[in-house]
N, CA, C and O of each residue as an XYZ file, in Angstrom:
768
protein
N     107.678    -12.951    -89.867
C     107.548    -12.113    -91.036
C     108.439    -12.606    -92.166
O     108.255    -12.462    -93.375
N     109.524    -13.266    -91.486
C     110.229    -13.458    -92.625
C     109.835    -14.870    -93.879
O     110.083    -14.871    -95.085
N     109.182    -15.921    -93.074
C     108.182    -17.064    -93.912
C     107.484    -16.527    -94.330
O     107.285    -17.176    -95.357
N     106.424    -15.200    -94.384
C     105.420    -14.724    -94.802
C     106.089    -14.051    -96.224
O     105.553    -14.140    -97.329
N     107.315    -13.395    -95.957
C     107.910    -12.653    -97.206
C     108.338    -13.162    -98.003
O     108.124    -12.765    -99.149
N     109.034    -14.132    -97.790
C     109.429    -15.519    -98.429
C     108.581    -16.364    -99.640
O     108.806    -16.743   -100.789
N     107.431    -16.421    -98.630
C     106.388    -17.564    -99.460
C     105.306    -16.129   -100.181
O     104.579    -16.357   -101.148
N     105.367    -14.838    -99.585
C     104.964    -14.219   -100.408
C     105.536    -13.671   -101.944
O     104.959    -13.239   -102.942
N     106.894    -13.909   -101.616
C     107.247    -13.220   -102.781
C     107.319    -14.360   -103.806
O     106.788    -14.304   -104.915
N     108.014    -15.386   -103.338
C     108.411    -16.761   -104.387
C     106.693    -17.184   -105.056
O     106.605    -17.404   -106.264
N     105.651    -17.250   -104.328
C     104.156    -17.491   -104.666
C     103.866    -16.133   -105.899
O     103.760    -16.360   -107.104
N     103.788    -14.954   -105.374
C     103.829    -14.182   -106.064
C     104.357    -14.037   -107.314
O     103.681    -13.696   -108.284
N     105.520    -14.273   -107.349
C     106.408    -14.057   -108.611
C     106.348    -15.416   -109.620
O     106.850    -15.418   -110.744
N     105.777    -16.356   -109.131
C     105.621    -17.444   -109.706
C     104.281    -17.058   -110.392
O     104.199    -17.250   -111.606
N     103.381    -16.610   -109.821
C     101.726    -16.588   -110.299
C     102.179    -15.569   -111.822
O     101.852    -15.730   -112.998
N     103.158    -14.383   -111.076
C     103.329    -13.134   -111.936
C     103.737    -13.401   -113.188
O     103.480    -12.564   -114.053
N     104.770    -15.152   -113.706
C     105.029    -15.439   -114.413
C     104.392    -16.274   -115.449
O     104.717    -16.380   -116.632
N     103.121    -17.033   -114.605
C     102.247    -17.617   -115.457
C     101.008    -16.425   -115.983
O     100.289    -16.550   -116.975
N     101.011    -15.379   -115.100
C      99.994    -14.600   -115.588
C     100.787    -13.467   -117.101
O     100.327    -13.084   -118.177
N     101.774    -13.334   -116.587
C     102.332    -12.672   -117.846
C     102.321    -13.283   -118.839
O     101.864    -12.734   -119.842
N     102.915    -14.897   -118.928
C     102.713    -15.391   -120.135
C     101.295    -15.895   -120.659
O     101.313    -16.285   -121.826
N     100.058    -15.956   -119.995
C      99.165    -15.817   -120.491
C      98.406    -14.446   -121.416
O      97.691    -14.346   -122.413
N      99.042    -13.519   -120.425
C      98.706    -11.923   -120.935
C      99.190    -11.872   -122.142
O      98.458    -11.604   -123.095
N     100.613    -12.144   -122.297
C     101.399    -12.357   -123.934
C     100.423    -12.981   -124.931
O     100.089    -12.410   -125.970
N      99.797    -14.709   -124.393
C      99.319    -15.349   -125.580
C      98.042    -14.139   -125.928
O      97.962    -13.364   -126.882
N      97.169    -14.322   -124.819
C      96.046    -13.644   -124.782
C      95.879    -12.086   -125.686
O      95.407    -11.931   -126.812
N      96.345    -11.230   -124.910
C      96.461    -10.196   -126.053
C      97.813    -10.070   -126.398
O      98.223     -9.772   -125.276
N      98.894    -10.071   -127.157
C      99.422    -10.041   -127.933
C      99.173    -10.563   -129.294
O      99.235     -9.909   -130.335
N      98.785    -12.254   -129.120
C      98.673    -12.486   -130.400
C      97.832    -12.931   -130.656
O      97.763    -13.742   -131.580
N      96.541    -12.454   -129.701
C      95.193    -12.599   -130.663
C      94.722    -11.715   -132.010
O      95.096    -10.622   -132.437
N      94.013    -12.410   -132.349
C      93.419    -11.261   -133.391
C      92.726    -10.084   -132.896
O      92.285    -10.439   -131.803
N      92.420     -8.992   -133.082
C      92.031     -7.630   -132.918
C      90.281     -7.880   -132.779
O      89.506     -7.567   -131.875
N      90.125     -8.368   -133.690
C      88.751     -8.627   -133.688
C      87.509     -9.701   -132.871
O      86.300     -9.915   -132.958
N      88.821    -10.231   -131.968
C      88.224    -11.390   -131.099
C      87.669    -11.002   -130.058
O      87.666     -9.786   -129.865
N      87.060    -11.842   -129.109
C      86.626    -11.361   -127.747
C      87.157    -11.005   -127.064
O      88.312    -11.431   -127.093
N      86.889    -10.157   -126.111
C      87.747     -9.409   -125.147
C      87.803     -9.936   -123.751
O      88.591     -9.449   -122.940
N      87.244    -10.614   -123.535
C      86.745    -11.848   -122.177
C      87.884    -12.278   -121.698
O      88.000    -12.190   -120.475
N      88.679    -12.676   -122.232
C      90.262    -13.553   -122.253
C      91.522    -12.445   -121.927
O      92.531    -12.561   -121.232
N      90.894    -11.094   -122.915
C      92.110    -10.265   -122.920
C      91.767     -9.732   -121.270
O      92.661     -9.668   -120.426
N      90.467     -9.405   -121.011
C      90.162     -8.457   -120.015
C      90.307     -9.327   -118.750
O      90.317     -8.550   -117.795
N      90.427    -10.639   -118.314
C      90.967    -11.270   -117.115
C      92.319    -11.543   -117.383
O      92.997    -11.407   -116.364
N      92.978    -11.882   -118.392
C      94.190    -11.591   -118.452
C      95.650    -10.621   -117.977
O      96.855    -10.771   -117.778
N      94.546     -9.517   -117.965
C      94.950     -7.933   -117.993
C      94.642     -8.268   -115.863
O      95.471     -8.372   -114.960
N      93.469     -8.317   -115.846
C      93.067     -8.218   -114.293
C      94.223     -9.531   -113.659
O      94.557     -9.183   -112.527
N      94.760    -10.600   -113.963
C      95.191    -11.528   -113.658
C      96.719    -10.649   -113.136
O      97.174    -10.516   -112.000
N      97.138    -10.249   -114.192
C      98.491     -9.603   -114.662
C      98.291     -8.242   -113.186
O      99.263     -8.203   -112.432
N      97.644     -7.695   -113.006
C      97.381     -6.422   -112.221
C      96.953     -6.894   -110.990
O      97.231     -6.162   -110.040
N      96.486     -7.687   -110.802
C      96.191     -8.595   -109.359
C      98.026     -9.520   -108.629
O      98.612     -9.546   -107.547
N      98.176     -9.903   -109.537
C      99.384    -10.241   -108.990
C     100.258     -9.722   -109.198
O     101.165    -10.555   -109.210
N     100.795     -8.345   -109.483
C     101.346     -7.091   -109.844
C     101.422     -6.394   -108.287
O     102.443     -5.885   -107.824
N     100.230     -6.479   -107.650
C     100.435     -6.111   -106.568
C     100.688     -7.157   -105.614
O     100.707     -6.820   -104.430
N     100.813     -7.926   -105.801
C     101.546     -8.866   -104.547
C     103.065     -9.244   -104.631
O     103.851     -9.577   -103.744
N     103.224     -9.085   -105.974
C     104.874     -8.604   -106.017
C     105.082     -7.548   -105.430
O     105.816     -7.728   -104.458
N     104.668     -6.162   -105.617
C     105.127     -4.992   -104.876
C     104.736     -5.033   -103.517
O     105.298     -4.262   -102.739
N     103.707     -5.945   -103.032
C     103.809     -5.705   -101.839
C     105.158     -6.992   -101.304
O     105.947     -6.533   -100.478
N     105.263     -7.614   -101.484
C     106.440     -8.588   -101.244
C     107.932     -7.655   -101.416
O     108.829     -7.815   -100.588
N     108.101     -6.614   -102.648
C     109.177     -6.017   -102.581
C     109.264     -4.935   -101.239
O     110.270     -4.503   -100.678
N     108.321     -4.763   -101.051
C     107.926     -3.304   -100.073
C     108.483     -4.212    -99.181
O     109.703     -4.373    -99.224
N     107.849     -4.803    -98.421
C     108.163     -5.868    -97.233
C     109.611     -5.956    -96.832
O     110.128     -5.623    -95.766
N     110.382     -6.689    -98.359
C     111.868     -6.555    -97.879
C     112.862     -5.664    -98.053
O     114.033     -5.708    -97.677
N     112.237     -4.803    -98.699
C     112.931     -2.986    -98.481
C     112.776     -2.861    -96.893
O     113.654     -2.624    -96.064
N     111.275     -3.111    -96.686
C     111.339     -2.520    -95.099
C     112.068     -3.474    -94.126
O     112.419     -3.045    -93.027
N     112.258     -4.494    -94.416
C     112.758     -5.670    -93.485
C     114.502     -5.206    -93.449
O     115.117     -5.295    -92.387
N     115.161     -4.732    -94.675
C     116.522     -4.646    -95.017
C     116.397     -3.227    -94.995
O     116.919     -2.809    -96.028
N     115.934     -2.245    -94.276
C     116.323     -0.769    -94.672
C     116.311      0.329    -95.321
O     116.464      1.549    -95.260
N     115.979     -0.901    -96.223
C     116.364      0.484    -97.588
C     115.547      1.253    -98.137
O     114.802      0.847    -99.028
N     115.540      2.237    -97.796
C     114.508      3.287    -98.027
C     114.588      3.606    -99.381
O     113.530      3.505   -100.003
N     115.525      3.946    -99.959
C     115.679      4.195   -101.247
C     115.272      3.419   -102.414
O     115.482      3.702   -103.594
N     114.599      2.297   -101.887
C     113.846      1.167   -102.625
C     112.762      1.331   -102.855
O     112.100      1.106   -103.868
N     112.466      1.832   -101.698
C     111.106      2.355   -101.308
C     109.893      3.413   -102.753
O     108.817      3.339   -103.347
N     111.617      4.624   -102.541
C     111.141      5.397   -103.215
C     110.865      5.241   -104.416
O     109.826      5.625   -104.953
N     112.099      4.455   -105.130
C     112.110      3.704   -106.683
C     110.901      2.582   -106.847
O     110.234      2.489   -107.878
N     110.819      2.209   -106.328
C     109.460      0.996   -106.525
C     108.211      1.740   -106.614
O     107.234      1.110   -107.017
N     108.051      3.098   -106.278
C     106.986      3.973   -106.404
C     107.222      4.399   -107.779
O     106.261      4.279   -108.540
N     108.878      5.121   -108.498
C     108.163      5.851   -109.390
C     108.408      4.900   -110.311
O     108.142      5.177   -111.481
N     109.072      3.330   -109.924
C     108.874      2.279   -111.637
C     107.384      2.373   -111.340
O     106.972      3.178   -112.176
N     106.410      1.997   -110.629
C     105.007      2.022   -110.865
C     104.241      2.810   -111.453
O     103.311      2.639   -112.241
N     104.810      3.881   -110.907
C     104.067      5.422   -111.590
C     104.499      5.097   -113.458
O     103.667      5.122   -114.365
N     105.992      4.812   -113.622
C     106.479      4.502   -115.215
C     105.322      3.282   -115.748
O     104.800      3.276   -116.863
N     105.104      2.387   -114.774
C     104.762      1.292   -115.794
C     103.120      1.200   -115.841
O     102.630      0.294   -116.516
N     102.402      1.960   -115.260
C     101.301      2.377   -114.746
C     101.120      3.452   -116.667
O     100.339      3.361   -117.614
N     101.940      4.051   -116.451
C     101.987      5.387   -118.066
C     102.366      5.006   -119.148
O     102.219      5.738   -120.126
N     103.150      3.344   -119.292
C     103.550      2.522   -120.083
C     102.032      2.191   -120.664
O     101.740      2.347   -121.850
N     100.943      1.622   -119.472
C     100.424      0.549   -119.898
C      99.204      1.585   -120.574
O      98.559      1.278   -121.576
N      99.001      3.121   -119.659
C      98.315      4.048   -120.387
C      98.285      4.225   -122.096
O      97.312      3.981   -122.809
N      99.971      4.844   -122.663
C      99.876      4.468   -123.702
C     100.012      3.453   -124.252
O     100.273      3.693   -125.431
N      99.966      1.853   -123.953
C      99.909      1.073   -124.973
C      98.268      0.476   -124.826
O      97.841     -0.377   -125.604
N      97.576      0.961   -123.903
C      96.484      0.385   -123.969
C      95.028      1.428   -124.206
O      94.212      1.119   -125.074
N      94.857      2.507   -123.448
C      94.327      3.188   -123.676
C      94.358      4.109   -124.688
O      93.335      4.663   -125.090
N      95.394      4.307   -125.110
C      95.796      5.564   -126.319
C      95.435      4.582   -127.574
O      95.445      5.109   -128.686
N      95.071      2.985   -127.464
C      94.983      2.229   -128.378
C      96.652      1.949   -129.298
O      96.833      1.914   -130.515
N      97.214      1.858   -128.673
C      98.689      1.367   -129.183
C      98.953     -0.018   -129.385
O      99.999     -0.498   -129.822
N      97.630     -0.794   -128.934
C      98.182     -2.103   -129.033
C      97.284     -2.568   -129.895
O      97.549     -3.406   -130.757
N      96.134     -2.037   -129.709
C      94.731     -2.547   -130.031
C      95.077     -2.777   -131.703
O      95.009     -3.790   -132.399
N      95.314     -1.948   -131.891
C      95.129     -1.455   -133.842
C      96.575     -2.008   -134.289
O      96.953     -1.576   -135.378
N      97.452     -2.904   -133.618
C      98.687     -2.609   -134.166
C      98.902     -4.046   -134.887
O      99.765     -4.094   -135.763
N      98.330     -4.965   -134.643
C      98.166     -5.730   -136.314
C      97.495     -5.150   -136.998
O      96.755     -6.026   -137.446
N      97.209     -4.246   -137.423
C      96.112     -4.070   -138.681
C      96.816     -2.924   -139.626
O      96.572     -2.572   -140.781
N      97.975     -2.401   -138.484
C      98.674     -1.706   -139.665
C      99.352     -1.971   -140.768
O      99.468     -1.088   -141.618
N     100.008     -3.423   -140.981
C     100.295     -3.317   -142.642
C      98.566     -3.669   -143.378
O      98.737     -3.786   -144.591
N      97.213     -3.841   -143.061
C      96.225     -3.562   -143.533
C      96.073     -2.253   -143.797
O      95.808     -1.690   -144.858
N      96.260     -1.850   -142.774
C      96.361      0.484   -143.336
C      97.116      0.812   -144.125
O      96.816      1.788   -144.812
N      98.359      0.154   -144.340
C      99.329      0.788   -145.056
C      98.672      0.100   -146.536
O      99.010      0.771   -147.511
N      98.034     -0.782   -146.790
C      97.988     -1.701   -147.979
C      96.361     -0.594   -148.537
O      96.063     -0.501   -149.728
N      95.725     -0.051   -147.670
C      94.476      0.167   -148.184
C      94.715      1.419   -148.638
O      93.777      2.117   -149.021
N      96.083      1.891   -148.656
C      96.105      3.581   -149.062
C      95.762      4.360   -147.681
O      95.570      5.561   -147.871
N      95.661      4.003   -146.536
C      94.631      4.533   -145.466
C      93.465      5.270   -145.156
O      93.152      6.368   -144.694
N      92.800      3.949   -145.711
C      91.452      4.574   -145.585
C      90.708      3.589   -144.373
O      89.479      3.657   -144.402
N      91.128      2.935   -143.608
C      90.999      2.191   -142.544
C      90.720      2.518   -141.708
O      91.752      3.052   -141.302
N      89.695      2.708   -140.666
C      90.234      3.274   -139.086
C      90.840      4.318   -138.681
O      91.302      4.408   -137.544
N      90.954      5.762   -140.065
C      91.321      6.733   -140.121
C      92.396      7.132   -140.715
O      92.687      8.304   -140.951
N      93.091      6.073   -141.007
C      94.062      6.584   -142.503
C      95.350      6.368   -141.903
O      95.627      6.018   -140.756
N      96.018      6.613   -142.795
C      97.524      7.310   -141.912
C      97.973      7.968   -140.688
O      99.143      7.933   -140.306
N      96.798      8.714   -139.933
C      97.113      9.357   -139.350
C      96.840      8.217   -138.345
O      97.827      8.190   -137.610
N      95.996      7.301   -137.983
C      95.649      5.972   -137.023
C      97.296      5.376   -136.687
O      97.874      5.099   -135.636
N      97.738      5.338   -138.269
C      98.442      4.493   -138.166
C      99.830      5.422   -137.279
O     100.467      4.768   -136.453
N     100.133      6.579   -137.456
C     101.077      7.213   -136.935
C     100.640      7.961   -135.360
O     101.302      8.601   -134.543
N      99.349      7.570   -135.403
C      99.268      7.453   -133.608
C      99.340      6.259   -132.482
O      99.449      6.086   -131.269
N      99.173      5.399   -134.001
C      99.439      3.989   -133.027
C     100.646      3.881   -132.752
O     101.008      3.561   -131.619
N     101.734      4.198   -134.021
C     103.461      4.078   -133.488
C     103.930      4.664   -132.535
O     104.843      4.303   -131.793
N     102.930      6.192   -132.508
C     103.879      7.003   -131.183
C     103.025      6.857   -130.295
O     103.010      7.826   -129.536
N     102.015      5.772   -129.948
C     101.733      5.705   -128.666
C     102.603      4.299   -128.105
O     102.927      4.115   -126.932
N     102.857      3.472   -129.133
C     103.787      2.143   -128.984
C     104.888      2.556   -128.759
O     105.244      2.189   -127.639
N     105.811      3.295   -129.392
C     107.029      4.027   -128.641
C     107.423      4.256   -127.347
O     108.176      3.643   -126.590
N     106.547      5.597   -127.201
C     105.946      6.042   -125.711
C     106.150      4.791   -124.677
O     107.138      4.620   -123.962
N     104.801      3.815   -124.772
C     104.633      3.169   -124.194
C     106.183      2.588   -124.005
O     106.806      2.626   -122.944
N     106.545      2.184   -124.937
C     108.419      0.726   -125.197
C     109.227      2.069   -124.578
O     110.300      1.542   -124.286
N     109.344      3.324   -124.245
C     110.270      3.907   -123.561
C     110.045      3.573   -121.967
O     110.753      3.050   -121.106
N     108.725      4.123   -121.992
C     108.746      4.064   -120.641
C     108.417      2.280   -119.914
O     108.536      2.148   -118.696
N     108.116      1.348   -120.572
C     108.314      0.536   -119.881
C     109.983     -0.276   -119.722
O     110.331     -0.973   -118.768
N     110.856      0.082   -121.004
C     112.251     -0.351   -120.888
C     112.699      0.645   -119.109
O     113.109      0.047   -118.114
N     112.512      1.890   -119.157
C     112.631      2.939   -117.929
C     112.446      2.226   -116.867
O     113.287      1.914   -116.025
N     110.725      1.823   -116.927
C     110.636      0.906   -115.499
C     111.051     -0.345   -114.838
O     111.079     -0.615   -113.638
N     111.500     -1.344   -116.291
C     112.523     -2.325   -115.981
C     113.744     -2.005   -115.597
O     114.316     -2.797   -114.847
N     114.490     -0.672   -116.051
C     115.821     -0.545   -115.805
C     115.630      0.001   -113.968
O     116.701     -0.221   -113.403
N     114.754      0.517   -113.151
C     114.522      0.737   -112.073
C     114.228     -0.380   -111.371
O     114.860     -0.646   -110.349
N     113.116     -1.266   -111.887
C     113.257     -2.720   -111.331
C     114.476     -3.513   -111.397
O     114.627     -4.485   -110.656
N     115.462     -3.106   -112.347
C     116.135     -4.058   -112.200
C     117.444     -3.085   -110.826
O     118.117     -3.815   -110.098
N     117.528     -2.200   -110.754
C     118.027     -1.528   -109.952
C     117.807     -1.835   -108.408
O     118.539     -1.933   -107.424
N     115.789     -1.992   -108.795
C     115.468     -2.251   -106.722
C     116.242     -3.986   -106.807
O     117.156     -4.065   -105.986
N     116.058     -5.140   -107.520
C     116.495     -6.182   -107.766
C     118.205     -6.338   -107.305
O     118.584     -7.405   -106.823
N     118.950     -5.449   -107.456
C     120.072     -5.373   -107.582
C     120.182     -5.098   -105.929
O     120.707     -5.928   -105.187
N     119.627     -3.841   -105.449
C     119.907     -3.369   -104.456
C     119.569     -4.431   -103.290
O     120.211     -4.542   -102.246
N     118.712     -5.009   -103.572
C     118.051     -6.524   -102.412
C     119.208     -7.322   -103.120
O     120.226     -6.848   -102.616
N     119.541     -8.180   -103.926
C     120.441     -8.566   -104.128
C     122.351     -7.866   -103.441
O     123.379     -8.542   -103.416
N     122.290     -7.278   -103.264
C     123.515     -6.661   -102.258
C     123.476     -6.895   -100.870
O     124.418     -7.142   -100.116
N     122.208     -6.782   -100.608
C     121.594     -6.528    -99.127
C     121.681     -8.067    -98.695
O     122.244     -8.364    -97.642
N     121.151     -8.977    -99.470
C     120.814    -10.277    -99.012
C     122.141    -11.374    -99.622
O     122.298    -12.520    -99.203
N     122.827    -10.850   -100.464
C     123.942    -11.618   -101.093
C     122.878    -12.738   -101.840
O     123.267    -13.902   -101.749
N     122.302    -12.645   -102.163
C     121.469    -13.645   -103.392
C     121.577    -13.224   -104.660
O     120.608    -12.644   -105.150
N     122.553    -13.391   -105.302
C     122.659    -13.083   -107.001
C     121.558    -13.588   -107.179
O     121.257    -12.932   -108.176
N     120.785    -14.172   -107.027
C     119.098    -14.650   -108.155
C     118.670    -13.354   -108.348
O     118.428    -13.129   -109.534
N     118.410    -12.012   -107.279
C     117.873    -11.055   -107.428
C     118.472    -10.268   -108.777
O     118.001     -9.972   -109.875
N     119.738    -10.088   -108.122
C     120.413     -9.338   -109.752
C     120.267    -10.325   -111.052
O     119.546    -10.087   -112.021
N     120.791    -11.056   -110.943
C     120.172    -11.949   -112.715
C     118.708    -12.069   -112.883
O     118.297    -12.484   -113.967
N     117.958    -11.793   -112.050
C     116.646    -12.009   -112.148
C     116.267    -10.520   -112.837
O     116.311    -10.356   -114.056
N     116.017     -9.819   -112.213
C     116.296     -8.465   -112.741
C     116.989     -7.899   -113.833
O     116.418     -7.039   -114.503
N     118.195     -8.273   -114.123
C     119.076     -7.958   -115.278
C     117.968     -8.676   -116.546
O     117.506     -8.061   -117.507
N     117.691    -10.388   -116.138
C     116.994    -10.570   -117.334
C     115.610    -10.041   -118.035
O     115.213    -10.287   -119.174
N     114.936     -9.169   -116.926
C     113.923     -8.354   -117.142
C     114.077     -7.643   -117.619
O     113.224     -7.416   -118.477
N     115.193     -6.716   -117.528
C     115.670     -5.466   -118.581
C     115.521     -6.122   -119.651
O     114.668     -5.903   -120.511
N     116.686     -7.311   -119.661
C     117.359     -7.411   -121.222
C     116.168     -7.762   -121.686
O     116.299     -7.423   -122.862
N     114.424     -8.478   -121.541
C     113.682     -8.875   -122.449
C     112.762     -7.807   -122.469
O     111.916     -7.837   -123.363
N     112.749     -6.883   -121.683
C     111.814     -5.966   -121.981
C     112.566     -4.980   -123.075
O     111.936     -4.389   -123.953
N     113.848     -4.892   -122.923
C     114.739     -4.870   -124.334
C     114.029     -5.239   -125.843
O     113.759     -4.577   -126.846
N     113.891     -6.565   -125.470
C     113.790     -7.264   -126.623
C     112.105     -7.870   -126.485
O     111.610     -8.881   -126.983
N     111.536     -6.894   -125.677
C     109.974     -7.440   -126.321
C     109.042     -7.649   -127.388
O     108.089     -8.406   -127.568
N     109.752     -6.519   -128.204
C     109.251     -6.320   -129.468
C     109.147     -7.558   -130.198
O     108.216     -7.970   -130.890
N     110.069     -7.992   -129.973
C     110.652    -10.020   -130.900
C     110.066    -10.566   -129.317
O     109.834     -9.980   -128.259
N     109.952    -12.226   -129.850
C     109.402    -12.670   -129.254
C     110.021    -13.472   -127.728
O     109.451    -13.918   -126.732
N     111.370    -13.384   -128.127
C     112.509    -13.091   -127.232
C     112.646    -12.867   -126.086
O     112.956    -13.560   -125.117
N     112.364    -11.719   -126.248
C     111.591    -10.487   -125.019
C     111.010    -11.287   -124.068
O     111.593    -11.256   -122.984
N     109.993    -12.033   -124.137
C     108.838    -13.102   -123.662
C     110.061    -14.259   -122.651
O     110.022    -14.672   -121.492
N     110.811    -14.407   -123.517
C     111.508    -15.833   -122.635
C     112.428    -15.326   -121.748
O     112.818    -16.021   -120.810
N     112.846    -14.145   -121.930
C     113.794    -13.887   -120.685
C     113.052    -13.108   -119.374
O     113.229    -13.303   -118.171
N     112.226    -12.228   -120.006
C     111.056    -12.103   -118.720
C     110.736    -12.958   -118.340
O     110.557    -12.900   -117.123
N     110.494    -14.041   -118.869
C     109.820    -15.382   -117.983
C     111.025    -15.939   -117.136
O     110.947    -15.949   -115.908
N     112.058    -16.368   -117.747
C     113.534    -16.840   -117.021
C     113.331    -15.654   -115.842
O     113.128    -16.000   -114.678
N     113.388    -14.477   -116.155
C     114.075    -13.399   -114.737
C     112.613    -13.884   -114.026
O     113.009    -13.982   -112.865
N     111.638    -14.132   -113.994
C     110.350    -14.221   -113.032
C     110.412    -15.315   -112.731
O     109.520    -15.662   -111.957
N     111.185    -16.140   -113.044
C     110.951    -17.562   -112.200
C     112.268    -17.637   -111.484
O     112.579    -18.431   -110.596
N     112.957    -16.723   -111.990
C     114.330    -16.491   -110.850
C     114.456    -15.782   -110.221
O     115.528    -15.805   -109.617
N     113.579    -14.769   -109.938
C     113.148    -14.012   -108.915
C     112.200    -14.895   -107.788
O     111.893    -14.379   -106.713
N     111.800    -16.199   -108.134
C     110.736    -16.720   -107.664
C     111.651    -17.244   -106.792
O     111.858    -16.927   -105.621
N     112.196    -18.100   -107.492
C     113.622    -19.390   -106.288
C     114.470    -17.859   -105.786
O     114.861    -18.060   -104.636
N     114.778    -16.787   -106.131
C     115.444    -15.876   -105.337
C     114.436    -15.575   -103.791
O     114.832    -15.851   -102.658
N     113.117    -14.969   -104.123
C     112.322    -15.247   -102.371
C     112.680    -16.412   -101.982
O     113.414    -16.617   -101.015
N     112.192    -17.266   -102.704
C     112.143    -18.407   -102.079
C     113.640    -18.890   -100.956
O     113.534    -19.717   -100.051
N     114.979    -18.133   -101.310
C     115.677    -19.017   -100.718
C     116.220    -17.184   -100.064
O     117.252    -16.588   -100.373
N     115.041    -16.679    -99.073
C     115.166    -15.200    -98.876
C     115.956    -15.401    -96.904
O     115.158    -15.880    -96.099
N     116.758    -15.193    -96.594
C     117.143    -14.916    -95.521
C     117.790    -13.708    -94.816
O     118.692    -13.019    -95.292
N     117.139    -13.530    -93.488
C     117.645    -12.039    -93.353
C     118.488    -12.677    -92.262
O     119.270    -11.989    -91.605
C-alpha cells in the first residue's frame, strides 16, 4: 500500500499541476466570447485529478491515523466545491473581463450595473472561500508533514495558501504551481 500511495500521490499531484496550469491559461485568460471546448475539458481535467489527490490524501490520513484529517479534507472540499459554485455558476468569472466594458458603456451591457455588482460579489464569495480551503489544505499538509517528518508537505502547502493569496495577480499561479510540484517530490519520497 505504501508504493501504491506513493506513486499515487506524486502521479497525482504532478497531473494536478499541469492540469491547473492549463485551467489558468484556458479559462482565465481567454476571451469570454471564445469556445468553450477547451474551457469545459479543462475544468473536467482539473476535477478528474482533484480526486486522485484526495484520494491519495485519504490513504495517508488512514495509513498515519489521523482522523482529524479525515474530517478537514471533507469540509476544504465542501469550501472549494462552494468556491467553484460562486465563481462559476453564479457567473463570477464568466463576465469578469467585460467589466471595465460595463463600466465604459454607462451599463447598459449584460444588465447594467447591477451585472457588474453581482459579478464582484460572486468573485469575492468565491476568493473567500477558496483562500478558507487552502488555509485547511494547508493545515491537512502540515499535519502529514509532522506525521511523516517531510517538510515538502508543509512548504508545499504553505505555498498554496500564499498563491491562492495572491491569485488575483498572476503570482498566485506560480506559487500554486511551486507548492504542487512540491507536494509531488513530497509523495514521492513518502515513508511510513
Amino acid at each position: 500500500m505504501l508504493k501504491a500511495t506513493r506513486y499515487l500521490g506524486g502521479l497525482s499531484y504532478s497531473a494536478f499541476a499541469v492540469a491547473f496550469f492549463v485551467f489558468y491559461l484556458f479559462v482565465l485568460l481567454q476571451d469570454p466570447t471564445e469556445s468553450y471546448a477547451f474551457k469545459n475539458a479543462a475544468f473536467v481535467s482539473l476535477s478528474i485529478t482533484a480526486v486522485f489527490v484526495v484520494a491519495a490524501l485519504c490513504m495517508v490520513a488512514y495509513k498515519l491515523n489521523l482522523k482529524f484529517v479525515k474530517f478537514i479534507i471533507i469540509i476544504a472540499i465542501a469550501l472549494a466545491l462552494a468556491s467553484m459554485f460562486f465563481l462559476f455558476f453564479e457567473r463570477g468569472i464568466r463576465y469578469i473581463s467585460v467589466i471595465p466594458a460595463l463600466i465604459r458603456t454607462s451599463g447598459r451591457v449584460f444588465g447594467g450595473l447591477e451585472r457588474v455588482r453581482h459579478v464582484l460579489k460572486s468573485a469575492l464569495i468565491a476568493y473567500f472561500l477558496g483562500v478558507t480551503a487552502s488555509y485547511l489544505w494547508y493545515r491537512i499538509h502540515k499535519s502529514i508533514s509532522i506525521a511523516t517528518n517531510i517538510k515538502l508537505f508543509r512548504s508545499g502547502g504553505l505555498l498554496i495558501l500564499l498563491g491562492s493569496l495572491l491569485l488575483i495577480a498572476s503570482a498566485g499561479v506560480i506559487l500554486c504551481e511551486a507548492g504542487y510540484i512540491m507536494l509531488a517530490i513530497a509523495f514521492f519520497r513518502l515513508k511510513f
